[in-house]
N, C-alpha and C positions, 0 to 999 in steps of 0.2 A: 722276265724270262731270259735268260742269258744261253738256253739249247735249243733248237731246234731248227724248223727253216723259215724263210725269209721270203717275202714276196710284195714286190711293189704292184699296187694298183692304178697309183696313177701318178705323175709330177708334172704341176703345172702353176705357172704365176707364184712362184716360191713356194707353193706346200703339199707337201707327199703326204700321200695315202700308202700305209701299207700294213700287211699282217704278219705277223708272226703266229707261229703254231707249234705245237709241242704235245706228243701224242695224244691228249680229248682237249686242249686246253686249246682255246683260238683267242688273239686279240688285236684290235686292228688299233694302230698307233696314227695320227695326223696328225703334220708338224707345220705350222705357221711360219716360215723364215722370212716375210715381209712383214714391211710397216705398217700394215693396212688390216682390218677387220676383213673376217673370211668367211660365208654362209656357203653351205653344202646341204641338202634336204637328202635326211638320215634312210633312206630308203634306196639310196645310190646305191649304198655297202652294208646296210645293216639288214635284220630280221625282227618282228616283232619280238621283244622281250630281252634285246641285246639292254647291255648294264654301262651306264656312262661313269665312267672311273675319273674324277675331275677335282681338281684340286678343292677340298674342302665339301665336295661332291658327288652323291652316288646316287642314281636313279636309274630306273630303265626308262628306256624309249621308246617312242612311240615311229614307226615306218616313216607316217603323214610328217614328221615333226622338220623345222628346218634350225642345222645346230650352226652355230657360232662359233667362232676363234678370235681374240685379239690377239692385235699384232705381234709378232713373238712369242705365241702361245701354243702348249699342243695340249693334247687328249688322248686318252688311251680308253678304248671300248672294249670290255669281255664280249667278246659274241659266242 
């Protein structure tokens, strides 16, 4: 998505949360910039039925679910 706007939700311990949006089209991006493995339980920022966009991987998720990052790794979720 290269238009629209831009909004962080959170930075902390090296990895941002944030979304971007573009008139019906939402997706929120998490960027791992540490060394370190990073868990977030997917109901902070997501809805039932959001879409995990993941390297070599595509699934929805689940609220209850807790996601993962290695280090140097991010994610992009349609929500």
């Amino acid at each position: 998505m290269h238009a629209g706007r831009y909004r962080v939700l959170r930075e902390r311990d090296g990895v941002i949360f944030y979304i971007r949006s573009h008139q019906e089209e939402k997706i929120l991006v998490v960027l791992n910039f540490n060394g370190r493995s990073v868990s977030f339980p997917a109901g902070d920022f997501l809805s039932e039925g959001s879409e995990w966009l993941f390297p070599g991987e595509r699934r929805r998720i689940r609220p209850n679910e807790l996601l993962k990052l290695a280090p140097f790794e991010g994610v992009i979720v349609k929500i």
